[in-house]
ZAPAMI-835962 format. One record per atom (N, C-alpha, C): x, y, z; atom name. Coordinates in Angstrom, 3 decimals. Each point is the difference from the previous one (the first is absolute). Example, Ala and Ser with C-alpha at 12.3 -4.5 7.8 and 13.67 -1.06 7.14 Angstrom:
<nodes>
{X->13.190; Y->-5.690; Z->7.800; at->N}
{X->-0.890; Y->1.190; Z->0.000; at->CA}
{X->0.900; Y->1.200; Z->0.000; at->C}
{X->-0.350; Y->1.050; Z->-0.720; at->N}
{X->0.820; Y->1.190; Z->0.060; at->CA}
{X->-0.770; Y->1.090; Z->0.730; at->C}
</nodes>
This chain:
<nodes>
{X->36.252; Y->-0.367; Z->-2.224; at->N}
{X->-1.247; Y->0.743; Z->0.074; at->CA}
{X->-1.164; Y->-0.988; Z->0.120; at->C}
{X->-0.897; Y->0.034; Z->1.044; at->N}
{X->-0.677; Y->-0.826; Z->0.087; at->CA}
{X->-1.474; Y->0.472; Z->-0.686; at->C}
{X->-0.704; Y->-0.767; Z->-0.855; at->N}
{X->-0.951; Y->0.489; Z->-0.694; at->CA}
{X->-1.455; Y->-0.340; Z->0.514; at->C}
{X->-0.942; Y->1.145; Z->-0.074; at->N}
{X->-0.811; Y->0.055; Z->0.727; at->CA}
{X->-1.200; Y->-0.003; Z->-0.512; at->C}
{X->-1.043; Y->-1.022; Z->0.376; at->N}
{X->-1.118; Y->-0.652; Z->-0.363; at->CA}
{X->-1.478; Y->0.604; Z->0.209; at->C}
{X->-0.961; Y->0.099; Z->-0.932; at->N}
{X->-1.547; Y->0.473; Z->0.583; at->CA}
{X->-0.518; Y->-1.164; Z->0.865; at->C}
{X->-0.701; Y->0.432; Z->1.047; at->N}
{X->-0.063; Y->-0.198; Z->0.987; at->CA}
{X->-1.776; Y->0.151; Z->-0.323; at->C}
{X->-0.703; Y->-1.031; Z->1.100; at->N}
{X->-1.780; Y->-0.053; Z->-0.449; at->CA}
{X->-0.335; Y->1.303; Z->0.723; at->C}
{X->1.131; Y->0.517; Z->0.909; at->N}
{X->-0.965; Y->1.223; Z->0.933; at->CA}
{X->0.912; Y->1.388; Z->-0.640; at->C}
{X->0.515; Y->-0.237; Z->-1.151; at->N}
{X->0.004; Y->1.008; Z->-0.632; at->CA}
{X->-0.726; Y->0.431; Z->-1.302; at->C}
{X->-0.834; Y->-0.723; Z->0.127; at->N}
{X->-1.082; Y->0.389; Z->-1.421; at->CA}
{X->-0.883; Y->0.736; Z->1.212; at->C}
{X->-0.577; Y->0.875; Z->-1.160; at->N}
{X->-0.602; Y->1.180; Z->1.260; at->CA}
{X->-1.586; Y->-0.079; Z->0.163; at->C}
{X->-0.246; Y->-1.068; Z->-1.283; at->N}
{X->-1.669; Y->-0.429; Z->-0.196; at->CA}
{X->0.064; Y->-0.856; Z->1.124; at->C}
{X->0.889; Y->-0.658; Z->0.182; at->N}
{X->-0.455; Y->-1.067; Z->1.085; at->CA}
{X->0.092; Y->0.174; Z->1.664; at->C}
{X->1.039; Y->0.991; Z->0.313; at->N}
{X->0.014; Y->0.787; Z->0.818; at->CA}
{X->-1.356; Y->0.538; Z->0.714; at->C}
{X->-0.586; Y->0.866; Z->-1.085; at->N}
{X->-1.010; Y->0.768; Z->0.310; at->CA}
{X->-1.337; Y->-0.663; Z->0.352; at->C}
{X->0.133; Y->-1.384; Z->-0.989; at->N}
{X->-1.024; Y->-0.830; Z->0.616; at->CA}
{X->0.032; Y->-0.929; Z->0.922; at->C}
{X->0.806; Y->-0.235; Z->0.231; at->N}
{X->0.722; Y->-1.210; Z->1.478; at->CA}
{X->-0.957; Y->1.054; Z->0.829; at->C}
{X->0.875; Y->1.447; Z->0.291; at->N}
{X->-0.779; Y->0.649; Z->1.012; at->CA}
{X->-1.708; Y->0.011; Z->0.300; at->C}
{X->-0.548; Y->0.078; Z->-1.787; at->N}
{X->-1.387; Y->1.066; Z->-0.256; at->CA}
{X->-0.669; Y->-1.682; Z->0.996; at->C}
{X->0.782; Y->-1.274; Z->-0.530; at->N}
{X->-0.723; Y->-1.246; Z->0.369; at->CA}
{X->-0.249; Y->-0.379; Z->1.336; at->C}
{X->1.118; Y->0.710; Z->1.197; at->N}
{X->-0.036; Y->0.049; Z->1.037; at->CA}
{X->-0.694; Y->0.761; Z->0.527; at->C}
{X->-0.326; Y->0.812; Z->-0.295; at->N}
{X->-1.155; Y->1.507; Z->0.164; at->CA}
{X->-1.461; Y->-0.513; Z->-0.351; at->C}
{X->0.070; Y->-0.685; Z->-1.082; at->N}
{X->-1.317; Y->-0.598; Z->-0.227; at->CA}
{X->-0.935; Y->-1.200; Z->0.741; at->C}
{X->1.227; Y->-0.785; Z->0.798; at->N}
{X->0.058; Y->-1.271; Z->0.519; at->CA}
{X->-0.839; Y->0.804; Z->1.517; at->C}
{X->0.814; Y->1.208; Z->0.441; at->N}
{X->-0.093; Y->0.614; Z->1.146; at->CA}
{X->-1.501; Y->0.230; Z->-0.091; at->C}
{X->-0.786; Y->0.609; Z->-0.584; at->N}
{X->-1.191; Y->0.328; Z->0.113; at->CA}
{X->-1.010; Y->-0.916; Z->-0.411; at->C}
{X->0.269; Y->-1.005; Z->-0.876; at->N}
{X->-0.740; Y->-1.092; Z->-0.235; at->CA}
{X->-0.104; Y->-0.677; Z->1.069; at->C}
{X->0.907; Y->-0.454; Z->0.833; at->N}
{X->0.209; Y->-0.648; Z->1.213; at->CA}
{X->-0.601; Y->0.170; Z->0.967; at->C}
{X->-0.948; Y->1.579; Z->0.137; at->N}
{X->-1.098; Y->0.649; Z->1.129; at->CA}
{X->-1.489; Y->0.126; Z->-0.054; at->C}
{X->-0.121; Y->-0.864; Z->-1.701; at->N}
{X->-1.142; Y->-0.575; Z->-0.425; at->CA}
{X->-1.162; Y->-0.543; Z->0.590; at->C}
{X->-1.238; Y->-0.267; Z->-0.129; at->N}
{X->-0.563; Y->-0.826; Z->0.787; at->CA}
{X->-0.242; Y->-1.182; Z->-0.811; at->C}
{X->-0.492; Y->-1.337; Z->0.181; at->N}
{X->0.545; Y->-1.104; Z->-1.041; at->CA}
{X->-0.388; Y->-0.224; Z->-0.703; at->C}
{X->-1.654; Y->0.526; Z->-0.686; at->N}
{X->-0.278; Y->0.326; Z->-1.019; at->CA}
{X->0.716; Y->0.702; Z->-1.149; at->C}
{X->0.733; Y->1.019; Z->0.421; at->N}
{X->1.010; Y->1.011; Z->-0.756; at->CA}
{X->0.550; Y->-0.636; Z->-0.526; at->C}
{X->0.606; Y->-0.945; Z->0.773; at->N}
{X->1.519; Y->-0.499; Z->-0.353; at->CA}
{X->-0.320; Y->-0.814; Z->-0.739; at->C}
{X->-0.715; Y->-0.775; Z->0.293; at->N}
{X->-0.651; Y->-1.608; Z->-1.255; at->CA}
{X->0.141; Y->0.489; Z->-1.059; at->C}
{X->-0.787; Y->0.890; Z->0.006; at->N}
{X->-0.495; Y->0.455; Z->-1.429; at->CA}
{X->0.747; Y->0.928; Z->-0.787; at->C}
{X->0.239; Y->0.950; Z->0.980; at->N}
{X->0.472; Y->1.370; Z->-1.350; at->CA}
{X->2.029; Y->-0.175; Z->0.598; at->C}
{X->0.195; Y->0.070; Z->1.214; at->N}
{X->0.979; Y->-0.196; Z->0.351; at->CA}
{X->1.144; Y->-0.726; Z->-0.206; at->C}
{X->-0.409; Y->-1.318; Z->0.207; at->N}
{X->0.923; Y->-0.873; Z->-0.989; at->CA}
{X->0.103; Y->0.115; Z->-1.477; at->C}
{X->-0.595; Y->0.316; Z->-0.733; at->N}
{X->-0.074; Y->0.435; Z->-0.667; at->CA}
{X->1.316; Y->1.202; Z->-0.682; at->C}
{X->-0.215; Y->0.707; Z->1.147; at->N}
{X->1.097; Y->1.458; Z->-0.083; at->CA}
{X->1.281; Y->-0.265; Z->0.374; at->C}
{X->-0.068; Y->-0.919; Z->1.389; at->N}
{X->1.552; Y->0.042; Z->-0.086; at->CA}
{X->0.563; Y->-0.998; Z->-0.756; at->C}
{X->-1.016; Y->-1.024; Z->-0.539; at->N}
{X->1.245; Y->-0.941; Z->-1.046; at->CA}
{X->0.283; Y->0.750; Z->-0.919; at->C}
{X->-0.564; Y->0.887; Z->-0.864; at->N}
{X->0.086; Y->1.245; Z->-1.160; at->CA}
{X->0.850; Y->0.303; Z->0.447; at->C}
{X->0.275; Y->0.647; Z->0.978; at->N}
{X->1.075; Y->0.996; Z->0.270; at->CA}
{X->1.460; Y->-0.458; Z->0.154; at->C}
{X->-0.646; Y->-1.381; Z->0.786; at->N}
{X->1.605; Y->-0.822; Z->-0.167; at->CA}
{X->0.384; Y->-0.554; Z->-0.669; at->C}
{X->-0.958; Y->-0.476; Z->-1.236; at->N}
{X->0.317; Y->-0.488; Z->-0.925; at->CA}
{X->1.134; Y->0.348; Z->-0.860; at->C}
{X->-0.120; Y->1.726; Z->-0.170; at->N}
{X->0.788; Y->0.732; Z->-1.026; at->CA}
{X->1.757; Y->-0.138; Z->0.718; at->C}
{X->-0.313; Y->0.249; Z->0.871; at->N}
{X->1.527; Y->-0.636; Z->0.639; at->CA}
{X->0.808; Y->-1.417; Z->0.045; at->C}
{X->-1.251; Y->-0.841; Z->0.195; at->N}
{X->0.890; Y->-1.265; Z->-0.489; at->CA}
{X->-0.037; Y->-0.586; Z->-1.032; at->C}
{X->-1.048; Y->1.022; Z->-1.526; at->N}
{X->0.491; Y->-0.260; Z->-1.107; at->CA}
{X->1.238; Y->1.011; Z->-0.128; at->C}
{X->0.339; Y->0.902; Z->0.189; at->N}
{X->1.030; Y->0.640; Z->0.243; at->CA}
{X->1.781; Y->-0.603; Z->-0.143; at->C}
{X->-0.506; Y->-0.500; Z->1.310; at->N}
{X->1.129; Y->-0.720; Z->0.484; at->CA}
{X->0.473; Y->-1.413; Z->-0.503; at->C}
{X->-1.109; Y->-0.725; Z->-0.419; at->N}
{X->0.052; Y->-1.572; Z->-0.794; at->CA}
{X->0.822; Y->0.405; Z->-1.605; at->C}
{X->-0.741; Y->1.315; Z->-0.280; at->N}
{X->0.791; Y->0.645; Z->-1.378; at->CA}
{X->1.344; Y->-0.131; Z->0.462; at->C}
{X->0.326; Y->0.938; Z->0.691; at->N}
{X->1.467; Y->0.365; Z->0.342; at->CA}
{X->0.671; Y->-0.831; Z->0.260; at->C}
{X->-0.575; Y->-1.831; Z->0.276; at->N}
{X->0.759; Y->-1.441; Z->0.456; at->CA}
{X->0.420; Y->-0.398; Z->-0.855; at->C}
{X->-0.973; Y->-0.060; Z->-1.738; at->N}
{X->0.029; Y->-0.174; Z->-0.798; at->CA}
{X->1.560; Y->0.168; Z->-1.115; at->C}
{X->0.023; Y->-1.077; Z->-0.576; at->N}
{X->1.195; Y->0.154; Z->-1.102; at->CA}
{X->-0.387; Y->0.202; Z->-1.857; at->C}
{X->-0.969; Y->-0.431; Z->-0.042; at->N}
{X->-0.348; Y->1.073; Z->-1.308; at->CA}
{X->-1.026; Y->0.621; Z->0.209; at->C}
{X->0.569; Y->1.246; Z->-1.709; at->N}
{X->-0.827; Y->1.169; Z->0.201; at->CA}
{X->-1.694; Y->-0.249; Z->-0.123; at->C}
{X->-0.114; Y->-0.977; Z->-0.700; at->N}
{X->-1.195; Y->-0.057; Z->-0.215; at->CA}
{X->-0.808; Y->-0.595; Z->1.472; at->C}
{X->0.753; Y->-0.940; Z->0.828; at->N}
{X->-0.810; Y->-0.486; Z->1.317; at->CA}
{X->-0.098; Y->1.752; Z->0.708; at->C}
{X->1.005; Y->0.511; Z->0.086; at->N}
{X->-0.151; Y->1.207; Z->0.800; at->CA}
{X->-1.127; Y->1.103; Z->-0.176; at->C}
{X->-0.074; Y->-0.077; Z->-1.726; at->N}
{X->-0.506; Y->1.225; Z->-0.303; at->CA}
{X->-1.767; Y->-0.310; Z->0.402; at->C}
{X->-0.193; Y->-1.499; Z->-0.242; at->N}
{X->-1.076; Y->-0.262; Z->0.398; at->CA}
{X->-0.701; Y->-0.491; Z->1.335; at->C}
{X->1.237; Y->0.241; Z->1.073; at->N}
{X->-0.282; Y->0.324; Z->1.150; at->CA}
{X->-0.274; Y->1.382; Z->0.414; at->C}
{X->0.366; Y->1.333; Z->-1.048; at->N}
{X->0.122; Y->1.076; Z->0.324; at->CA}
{X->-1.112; Y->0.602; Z->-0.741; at->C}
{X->-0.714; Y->-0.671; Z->-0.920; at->N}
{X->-1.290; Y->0.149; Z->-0.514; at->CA}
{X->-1.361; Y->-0.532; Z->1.229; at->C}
{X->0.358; Y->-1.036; Z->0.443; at->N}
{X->-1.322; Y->-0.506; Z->1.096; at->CA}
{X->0.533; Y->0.821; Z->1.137; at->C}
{X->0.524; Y->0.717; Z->0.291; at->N}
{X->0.359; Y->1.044; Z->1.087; at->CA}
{X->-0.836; Y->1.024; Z->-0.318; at->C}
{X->0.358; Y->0.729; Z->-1.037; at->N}
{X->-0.618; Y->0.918; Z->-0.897; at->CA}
{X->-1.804; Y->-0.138; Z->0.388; at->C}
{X->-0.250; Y->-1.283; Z->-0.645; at->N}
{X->-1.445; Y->-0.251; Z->0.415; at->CA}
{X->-0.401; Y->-0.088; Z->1.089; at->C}
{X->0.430; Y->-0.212; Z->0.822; at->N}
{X->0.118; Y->0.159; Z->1.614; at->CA}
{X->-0.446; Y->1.302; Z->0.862; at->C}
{X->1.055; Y->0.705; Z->-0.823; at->N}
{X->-0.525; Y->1.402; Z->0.504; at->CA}
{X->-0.826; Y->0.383; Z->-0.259; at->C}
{X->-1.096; Y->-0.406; Z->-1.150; at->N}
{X->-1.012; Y->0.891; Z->-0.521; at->CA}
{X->-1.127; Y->-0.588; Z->1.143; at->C}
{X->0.104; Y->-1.553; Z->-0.016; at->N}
{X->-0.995; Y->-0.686; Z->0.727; at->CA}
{X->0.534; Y->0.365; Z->1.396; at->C}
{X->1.070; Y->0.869; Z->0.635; at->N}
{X->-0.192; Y->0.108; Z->1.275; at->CA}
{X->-0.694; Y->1.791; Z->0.090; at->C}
{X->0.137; Y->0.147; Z->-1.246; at->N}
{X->-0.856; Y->1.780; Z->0.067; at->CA}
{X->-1.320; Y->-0.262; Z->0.155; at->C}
{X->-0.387; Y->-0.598; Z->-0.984; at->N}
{X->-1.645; Y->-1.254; Z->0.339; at->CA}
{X->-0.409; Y->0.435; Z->1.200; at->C}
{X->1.125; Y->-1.186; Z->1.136; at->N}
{X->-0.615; Y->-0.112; Z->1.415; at->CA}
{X->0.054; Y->1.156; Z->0.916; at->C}
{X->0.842; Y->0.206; Z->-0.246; at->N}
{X->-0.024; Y->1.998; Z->0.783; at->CA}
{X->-0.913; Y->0.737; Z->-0.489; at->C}
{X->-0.806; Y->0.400; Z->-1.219; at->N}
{X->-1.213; Y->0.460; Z->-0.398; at->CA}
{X->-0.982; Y->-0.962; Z->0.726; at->C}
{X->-0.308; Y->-1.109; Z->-0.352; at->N}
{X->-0.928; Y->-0.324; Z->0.930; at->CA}
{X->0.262; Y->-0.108; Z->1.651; at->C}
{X->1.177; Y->0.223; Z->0.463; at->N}
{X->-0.058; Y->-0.076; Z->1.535; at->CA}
{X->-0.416; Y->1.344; Z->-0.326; at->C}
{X->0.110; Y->0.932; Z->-0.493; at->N}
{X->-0.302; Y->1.620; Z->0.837; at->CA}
{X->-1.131; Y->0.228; Z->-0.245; at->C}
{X->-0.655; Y->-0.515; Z->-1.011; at->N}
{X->-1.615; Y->0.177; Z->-0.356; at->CA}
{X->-0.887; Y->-0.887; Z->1.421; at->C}
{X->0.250; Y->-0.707; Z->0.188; at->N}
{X->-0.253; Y->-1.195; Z->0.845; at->CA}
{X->0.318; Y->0.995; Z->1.536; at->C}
{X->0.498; Y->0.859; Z->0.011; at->N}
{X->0.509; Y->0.771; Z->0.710; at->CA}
{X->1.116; Y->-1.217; Z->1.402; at->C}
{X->0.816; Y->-0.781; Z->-0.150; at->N}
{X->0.358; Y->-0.601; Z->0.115; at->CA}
{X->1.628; Y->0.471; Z->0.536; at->C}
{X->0.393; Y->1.118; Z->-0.968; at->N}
{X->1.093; Y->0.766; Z->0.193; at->CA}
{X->-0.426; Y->1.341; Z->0.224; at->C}
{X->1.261; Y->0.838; Z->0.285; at->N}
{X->-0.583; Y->1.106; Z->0.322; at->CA}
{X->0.452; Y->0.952; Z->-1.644; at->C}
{X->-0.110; Y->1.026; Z->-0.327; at->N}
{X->0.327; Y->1.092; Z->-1.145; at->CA}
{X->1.319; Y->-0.297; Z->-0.099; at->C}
{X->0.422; Y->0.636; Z->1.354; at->N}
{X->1.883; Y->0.197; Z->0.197; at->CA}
{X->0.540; Y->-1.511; Z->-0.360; at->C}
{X->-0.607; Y->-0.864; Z->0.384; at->N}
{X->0.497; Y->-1.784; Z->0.020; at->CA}
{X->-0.031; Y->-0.180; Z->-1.834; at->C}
{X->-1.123; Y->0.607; Z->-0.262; at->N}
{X->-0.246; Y->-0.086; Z->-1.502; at->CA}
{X->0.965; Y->0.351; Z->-0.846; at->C}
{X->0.380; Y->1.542; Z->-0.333; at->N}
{X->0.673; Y->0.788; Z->-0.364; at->CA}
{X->1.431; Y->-0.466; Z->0.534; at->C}
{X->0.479; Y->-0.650; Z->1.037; at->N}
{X->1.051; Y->-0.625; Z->0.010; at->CA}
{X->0.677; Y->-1.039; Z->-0.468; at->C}
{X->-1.030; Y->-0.721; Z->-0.072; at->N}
{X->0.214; Y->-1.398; Z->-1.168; at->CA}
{X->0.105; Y->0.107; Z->-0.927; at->C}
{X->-1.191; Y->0.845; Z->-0.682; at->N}
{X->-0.229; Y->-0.226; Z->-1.602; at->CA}
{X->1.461; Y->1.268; Z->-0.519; at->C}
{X->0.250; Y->0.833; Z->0.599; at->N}
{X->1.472; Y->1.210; Z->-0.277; at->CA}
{X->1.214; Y->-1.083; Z->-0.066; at->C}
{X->0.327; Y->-1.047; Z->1.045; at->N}
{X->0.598; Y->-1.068; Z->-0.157; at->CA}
{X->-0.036; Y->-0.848; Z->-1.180; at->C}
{X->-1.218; Y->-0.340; Z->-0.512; at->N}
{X->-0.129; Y->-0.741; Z->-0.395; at->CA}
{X->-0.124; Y->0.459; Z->-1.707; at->C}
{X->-0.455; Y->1.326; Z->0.278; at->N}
{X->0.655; Y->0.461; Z->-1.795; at->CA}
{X->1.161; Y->0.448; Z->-0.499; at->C}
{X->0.881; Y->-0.165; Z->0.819; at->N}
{X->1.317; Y->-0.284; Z->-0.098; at->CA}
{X->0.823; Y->-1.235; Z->-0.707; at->C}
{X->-0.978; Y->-0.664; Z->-0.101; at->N}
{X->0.843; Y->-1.355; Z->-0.326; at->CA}
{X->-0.682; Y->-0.393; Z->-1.477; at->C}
{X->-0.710; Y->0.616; Z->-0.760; at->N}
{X->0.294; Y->-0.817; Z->-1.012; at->CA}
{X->1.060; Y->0.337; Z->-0.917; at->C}
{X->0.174; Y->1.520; Z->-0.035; at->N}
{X->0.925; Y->0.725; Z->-0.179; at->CA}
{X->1.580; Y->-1.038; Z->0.175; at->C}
{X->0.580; Y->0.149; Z->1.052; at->N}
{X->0.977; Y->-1.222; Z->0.871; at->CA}
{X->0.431; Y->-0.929; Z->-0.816; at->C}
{X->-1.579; Y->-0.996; Z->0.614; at->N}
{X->0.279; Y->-1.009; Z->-0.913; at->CA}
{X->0.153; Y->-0.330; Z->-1.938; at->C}
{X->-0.847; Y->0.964; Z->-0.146; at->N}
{X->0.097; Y->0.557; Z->-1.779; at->CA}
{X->1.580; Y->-0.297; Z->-0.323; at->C}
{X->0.496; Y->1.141; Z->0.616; at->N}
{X->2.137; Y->0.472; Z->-0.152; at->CA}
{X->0.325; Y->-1.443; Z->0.199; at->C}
{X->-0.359; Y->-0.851; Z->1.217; at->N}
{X->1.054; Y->-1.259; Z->0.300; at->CA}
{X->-0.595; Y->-0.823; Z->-1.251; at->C}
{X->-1.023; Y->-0.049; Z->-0.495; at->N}
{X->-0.442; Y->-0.919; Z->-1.131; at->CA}
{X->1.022; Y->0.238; Z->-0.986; at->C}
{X->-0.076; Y->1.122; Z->-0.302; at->N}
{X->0.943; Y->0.596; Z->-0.885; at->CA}
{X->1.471; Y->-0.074; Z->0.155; at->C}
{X->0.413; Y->0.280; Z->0.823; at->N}
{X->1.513; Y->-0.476; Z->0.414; at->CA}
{X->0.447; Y->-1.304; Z->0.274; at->C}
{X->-0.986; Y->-0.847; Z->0.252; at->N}
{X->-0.130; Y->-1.789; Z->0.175; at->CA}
{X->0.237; Y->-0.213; Z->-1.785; at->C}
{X->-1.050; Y->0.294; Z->-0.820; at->N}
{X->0.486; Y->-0.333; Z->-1.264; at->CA}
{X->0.760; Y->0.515; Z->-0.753; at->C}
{X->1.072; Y->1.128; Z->0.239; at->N}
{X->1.188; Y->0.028; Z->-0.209; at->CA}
{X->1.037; Y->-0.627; Z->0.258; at->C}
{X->0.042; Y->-0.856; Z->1.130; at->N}
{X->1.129; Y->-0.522; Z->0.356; at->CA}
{X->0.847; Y->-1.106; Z->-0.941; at->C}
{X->1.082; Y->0.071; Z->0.132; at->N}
{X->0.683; Y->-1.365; Z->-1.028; at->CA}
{X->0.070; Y->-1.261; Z->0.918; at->C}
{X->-1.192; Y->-0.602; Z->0.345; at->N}
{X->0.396; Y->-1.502; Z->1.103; at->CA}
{X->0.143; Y->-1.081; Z->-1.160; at->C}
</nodes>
């Protein structure tokens, strides 16, 4: 019986943000270069951030390196809700662009909460 391993694209927080980050990248990218300097870069390192603290967790061999990769993820998301409030105020995004991110994006602390929690259960 061959035994079968978690996998980084089966955690579903990270999933959802790999995508939300590519979606975010997409419209930041049509910026004019003021945007981007400033509020833009800004947004998509946030956004990608939470994924490759994500994923650096999940490289990780103790619980404690992980859990505190899965905590600066955590913070990640809040500071990428940040930049999506100010892109839509800024009118920068559109409502629908808005409401798509941030629905994405309150998804995950939730996510990541459970994997915190199931990271410091483990017997490593």
């Amino acid at each position: 019986m061959k035994k079968e391993f978690l996998k980084l694209e089966d955690i579903t927080a990270y999933r959802i943000v790999s995508e939300l980050g590519d979606y975010v990248w997409e419209i930041v990218s049509k910026w004019d270069w003021f945007s981007k300097r400033t509020l833009g870069s800004q947004f998509v390192d946030a956004t990608d951030s939470i994924a490759g603290n994500i994923a650096e967790g999940f490289g990780s061999y103790h619980k404690k390196d992980k859990q505190k990769f899965y905590y600066n993820a955590r913070g990640s998301v809040y500071e990428s809700a940040h930049w999506c409030k100010k892109s839509y105020k800024r009118k920068l995004i559109t409502k629908e662009e808005n409401e798509y991110i941030m629905d994405g994006l309150r998804k995950l602390p939730k996510e990541i909460n459970t994997f915190i929690k199931i990271t410091g259960n483990l017997k490593i």
